[in-house]
C-alpha positions as CSV (number, residue, x, y, z in Angstrom):
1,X,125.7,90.8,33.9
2,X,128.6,88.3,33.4
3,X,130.5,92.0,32.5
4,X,129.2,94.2,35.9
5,X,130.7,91.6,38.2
6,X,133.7,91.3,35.7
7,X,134.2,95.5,36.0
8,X,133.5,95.6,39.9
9,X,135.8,92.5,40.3
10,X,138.5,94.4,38.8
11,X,137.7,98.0,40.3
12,X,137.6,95.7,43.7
13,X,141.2,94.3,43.0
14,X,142.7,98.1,41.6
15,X,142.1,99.5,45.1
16,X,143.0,96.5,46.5
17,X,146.6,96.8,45.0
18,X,146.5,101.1,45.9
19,X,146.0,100.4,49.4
20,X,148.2,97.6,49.5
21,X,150.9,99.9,48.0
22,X,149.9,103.3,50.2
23,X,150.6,100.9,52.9
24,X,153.8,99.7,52.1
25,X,154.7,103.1,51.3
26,X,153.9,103.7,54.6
27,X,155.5,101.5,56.0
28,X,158.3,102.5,54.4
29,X,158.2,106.2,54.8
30,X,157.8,105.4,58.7
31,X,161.4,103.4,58.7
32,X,163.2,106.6,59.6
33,X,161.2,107.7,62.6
34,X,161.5,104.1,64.0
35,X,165.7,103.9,63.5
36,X,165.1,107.9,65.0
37,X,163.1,106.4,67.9
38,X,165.3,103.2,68.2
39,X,168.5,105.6,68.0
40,X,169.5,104.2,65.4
41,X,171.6,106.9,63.5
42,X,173.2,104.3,61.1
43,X,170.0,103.3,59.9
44,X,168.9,107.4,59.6
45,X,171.9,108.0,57.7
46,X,171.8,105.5,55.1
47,X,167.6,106.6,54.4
48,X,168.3,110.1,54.2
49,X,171.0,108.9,51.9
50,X,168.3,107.0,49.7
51,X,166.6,110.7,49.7
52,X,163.6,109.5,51.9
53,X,161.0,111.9,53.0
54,X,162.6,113.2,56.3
55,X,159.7,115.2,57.4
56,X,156.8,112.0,57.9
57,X,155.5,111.7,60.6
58,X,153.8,108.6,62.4
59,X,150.5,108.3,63.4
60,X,150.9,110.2,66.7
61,X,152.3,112.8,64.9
62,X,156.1,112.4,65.8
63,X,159.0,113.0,63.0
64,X,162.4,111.6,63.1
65,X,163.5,115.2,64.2
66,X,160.9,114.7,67.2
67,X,162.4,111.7,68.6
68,X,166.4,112.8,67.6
69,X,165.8,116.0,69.6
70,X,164.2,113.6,72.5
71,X,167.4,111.9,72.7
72,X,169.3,115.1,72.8
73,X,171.1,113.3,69.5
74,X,172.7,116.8,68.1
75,X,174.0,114.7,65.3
76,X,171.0,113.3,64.0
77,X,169.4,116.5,64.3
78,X,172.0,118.0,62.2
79,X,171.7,115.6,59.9
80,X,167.8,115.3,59.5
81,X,167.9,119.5,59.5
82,X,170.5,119.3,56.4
83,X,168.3,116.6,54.7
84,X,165.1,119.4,55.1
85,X,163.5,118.2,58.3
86,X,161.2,120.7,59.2
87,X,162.4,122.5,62.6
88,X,158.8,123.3,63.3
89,X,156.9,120.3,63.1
90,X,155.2,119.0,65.9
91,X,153.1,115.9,67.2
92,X,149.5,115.4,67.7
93,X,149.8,117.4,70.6
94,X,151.6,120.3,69.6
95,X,154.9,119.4,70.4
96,X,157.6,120.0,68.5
97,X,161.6,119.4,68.6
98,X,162.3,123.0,70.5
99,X,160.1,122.1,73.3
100,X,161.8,118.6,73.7
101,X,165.6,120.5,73.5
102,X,163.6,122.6,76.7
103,X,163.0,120.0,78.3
104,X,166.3,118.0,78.5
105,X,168.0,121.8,79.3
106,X,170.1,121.3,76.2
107,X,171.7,124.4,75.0
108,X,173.6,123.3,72.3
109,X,170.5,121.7,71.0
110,X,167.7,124.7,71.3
111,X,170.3,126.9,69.7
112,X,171.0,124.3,66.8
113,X,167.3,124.2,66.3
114,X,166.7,128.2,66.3
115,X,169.5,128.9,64.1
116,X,167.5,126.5,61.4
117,X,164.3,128.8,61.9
118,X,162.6,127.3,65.4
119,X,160.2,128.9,66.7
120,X,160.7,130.5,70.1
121,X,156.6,131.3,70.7
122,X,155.5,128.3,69.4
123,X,153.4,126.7,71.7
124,X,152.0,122.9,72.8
125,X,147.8,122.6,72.3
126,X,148.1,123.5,76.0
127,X,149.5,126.5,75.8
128,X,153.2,125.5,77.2
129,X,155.8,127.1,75.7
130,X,159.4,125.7,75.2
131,X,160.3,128.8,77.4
132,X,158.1,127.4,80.2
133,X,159.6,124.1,79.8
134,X,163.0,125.7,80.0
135,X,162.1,127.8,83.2
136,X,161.1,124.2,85.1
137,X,164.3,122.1,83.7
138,X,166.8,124.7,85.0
139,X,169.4,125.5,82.3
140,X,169.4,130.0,82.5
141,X,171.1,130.0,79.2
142,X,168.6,128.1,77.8
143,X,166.1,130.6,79.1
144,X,168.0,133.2,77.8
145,X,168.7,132.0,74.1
146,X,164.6,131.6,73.8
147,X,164.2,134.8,75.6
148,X,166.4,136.3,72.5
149,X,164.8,134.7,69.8
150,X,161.5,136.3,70.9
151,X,159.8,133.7,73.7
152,X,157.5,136.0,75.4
153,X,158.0,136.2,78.8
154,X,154.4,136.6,80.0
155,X,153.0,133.6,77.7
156,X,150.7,131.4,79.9
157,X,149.2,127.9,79.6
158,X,145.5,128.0,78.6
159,X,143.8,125.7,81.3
160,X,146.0,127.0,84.3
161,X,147.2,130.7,83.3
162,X,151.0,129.7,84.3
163,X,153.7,131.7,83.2
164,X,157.2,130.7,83.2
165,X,157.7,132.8,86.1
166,X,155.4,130.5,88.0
167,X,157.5,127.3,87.3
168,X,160.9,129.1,87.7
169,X,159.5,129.8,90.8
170,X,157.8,126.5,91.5
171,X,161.3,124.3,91.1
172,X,163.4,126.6,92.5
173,X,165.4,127.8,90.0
174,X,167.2,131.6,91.5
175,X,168.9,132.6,88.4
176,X,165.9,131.8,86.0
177,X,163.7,134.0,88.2
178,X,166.1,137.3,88.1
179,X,166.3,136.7,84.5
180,X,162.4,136.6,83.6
181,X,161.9,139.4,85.8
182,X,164.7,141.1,84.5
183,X,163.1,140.6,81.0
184,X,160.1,141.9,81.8
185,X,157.9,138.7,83.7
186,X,154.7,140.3,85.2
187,X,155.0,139.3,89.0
188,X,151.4,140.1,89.5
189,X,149.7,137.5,86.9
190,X,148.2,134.8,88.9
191,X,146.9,131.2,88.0
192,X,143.6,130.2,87.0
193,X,143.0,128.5,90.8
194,X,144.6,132.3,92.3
195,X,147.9,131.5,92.9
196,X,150.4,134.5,92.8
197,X,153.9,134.2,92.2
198,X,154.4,135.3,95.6
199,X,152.2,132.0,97.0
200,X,154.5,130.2,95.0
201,X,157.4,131.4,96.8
202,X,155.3,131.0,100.1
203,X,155.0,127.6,99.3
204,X,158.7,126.9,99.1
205,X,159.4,128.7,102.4
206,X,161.9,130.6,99.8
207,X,162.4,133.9,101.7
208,X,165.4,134.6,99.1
209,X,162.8,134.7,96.0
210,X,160.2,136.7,98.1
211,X,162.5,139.4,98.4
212,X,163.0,139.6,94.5
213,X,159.5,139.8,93.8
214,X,158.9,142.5,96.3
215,X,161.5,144.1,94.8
216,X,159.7,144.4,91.4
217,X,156.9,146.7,93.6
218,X,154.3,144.1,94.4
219,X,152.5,144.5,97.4
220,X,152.7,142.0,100.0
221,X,149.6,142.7,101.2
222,X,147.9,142.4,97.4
223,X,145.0,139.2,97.6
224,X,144.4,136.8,94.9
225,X,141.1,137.3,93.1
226,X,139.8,134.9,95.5
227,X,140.6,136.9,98.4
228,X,144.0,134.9,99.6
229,X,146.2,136.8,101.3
230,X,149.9,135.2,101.1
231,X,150.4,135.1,105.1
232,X,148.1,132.6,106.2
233,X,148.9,130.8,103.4
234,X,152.3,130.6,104.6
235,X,151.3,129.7,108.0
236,X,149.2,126.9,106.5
237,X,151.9,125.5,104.4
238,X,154.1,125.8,107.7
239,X,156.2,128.1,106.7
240,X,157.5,130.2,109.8
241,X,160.7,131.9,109.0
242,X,158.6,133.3,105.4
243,X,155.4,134.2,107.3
244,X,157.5,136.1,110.1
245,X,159.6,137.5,107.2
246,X,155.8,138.5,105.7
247,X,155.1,140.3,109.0
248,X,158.4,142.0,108.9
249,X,157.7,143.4,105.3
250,X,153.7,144.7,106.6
251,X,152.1,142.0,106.0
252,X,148.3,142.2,107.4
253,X,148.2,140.0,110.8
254,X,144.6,140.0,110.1
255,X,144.6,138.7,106.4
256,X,142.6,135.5,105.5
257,X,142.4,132.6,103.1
258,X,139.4,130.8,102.7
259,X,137.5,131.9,105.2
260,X,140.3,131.7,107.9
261,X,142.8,134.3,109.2
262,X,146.3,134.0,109.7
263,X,146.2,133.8,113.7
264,X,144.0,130.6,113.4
265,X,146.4,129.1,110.5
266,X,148.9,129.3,113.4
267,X,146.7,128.1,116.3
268,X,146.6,125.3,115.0
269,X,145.5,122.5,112.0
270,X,143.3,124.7,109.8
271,X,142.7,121.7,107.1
272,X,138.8,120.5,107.5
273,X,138.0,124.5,107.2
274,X,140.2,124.7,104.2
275,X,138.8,121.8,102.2
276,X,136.6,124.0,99.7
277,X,139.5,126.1,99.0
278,X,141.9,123.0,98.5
279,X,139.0,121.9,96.2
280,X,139.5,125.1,94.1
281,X,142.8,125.7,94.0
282,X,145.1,122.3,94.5
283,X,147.0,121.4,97.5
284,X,148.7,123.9,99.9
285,X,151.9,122.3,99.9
286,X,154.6,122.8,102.1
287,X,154.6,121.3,105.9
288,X,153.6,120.8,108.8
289,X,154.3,123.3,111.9
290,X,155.6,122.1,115.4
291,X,154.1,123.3,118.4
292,X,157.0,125.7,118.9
293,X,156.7,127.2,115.6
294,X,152.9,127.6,116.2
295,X,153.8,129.6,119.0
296,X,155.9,131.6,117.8
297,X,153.4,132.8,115.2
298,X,150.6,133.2,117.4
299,X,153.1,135.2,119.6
300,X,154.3,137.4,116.9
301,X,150.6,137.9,115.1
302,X,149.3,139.1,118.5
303,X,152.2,141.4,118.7
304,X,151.1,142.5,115.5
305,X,147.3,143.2,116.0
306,X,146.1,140.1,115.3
307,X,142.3,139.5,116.6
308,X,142.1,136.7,119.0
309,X,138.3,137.2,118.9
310,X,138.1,136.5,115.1
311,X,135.7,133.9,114.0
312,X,136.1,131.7,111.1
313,X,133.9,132.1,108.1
314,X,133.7,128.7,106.5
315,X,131.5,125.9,107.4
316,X,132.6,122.4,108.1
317,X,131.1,119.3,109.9
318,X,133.3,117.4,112.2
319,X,133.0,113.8,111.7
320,X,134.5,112.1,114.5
321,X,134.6,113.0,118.9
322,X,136.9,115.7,119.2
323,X,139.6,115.2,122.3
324,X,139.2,111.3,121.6
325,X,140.5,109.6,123.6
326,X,140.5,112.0,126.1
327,X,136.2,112.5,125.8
328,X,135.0,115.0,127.7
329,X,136.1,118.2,126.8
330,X,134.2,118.6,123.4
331,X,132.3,115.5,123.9
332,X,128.8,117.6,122.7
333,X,130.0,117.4,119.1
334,X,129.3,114.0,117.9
335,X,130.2,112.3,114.6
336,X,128.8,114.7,111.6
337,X,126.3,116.7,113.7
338,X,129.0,119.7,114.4
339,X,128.9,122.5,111.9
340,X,132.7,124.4,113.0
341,X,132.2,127.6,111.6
342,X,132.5,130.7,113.6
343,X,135.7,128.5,115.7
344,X,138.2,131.1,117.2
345,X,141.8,130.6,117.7
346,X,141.9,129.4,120.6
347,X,139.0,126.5,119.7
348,X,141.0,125.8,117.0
349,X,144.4,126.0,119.6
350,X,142.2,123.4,121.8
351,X,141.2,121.7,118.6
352,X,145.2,121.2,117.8
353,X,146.6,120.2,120.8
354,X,144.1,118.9,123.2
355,X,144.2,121.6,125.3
356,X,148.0,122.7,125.3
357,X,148.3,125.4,127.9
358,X,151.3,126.9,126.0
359,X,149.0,128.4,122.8
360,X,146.2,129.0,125.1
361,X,148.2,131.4,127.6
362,X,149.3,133.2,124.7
363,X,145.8,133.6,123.3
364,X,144.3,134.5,126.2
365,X,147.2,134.8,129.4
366,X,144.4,135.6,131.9
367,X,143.6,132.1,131.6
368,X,146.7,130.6,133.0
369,X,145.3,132.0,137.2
370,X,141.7,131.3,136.2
């Protein structure tokens, strides 16, 4: 008996001493990407120097190469890459040095990186790729150096569907956009939610990048698989110059977006019909139109053939006296008993301004002698 406890004792104590030396090899394995975190490229040097394993990783996943290329530290990099640091190796989530040199726009770093045998298509566990990355932080060489090394262009993010397109779009960045389209970007692929490249221009109010995608052959008028059409969308993210610039180009003064057509977007606030589709796909965006630029829409949709008879189609309950504190004019809907759907322009007009004769002439001009 006297023997068992003797053997487990000292089996007990043998793994004792193993784990107590894995963990000090540990330890000190994970001295390099602490002096690589801590910037600390004396300390690097004299490790690599001592031949340490330059390619471990901490417990999140993160190499010394991670965190030099975080810092933008080309030196360290170069170093670590000499020493055998694995250009590819990425963190718990996927992401790896090239998509950190994306996202600090450093050109002399991503091409360092690619000439040691990067990846270009390697993406995060989302789906981002170092060329998205690129497309959102703004340097067009950068773009271009991934674009050569074989980024594909039309990659998109698994959750969402965005392209790089999309967030060249989304920052502004001009130059980036010409270049992915140039390169082959699909101008029609839209997001998970349905938002097109062109919404994301609508969003911005950036007339400038509308043209370039139109130039590619979309059509203005196409809908996202919801049914949005760009224009009201516009309108709703009170954007005047790019919905009038939508009109000019054909766009349909009778499109709709959740329910609502363009002509009530510009009559006026549009929000408590919109809230299922803000539920689906994010927040509009944008601003906020003035009076005056709600009646120059209105104005320049009924010019256009817009119906001032159109009803929307969504449902939504009013939950306070509309016209307070003027009470009288709509006092019939009381809190959370109003179901609005079916509201024309010019309820909505009413709605918007309390009864501002200005968008209600234009809506209906017989009613300025009745």
């Amino acid at each position: 008996m006297r023997n068992g406890i003797n053997r487990r004792l000292t089996t007990a104590l043998t793994w004792s001493f193993v784990f107590v030396c894995l963990c000090d090899a540990a330890a000190q394995d994970s001295r390099l990407v602490t002096a690589a975190a801590n910037q600390d490229r004396a300390t690097v040097e004299t490790l690599v120097a001592e031949g340490i394993d330059v390619n471990v990783a901490r417990a999140d996943g993160a190499t010394a190469l991670l965190w030099a290329t975080h810092w933008d530290d080309l030196e360290t990099v170069d170093l670590l890459l000499k020493a055998g640091a694995d250009p590819n190796a990425a963190d718990d989530h996927g992401v790896t040095p090239l998509e950190r040199a994306a996202e600090n726009a450093s050109l002399g770093m991503v091409e360092r990186l690619l000439a040691d045998g990067a990846s270009a298509d390697k993406a995060q566990d989302s789906g981002l790729t170092p060329l998205m990355t690129a497309a959102r932080t703004g340097n067009v060489d950068v773009v271009r150096a991934l674009i050569d090394s074989g980024a594909p262009v039309n990659a998109a993010t698994a959750e969402t569907n965005s392209t790089a397109l999309m967030w060249a779009l989304s920052a502004p960045h001009p130059s980036i956009v010409r270049l992915l389209l140039e390169q082959g970007a699909d101008a029609t692929i839209e997001t998970t939610p349905g938002f097109t490249p062109l919404m994301f221009a609508a969003r911005n109010g950036d007339i400038a990048m509308a043209e370039t995608l139109l130039a590619t052959g979309i059509d203005v008028n196409t809908r996202s698989k919801d049914g949005t059409h760009v224009l009201p969308f516009a309108i709703a993210a009170g954007r005047t110059d790019f919905a009038l610039f939508l009109l000019e180009r054909g766009a349909d003064p009778n499109s709709w977006m959740g329910g609502v057509s363009a002509l009530h977007a510009a009559a006026g606030g549009v929000s408590t019909w919109l809230e299922e589709w803000t539920r689906n796909h994010g927040r509009i965006g944008g601003g906020r139109l003035n009076p005056r630029g709600r009646l120059t829409l209105v104005e320049a949709l009924l010019a256009s053939g817009a119906d001032p008879n159109a009803r929307i189609t969504s449902s939504a309950m009013l939950m306070f006296y509309i016209g307070y504190p003027k009470k009288g004019a709509f006092e019939t809907f009381a809190p959370g008993t109003g179901d609005l759907r079916g509201a024309t322009p010019l309820w909505v007009a009413a709605f918007e301004m309390n009864g501002a004769p200005s968008l209600i002439y234009s809506v209906i001009p017989s009613f300025q002698n009745s």
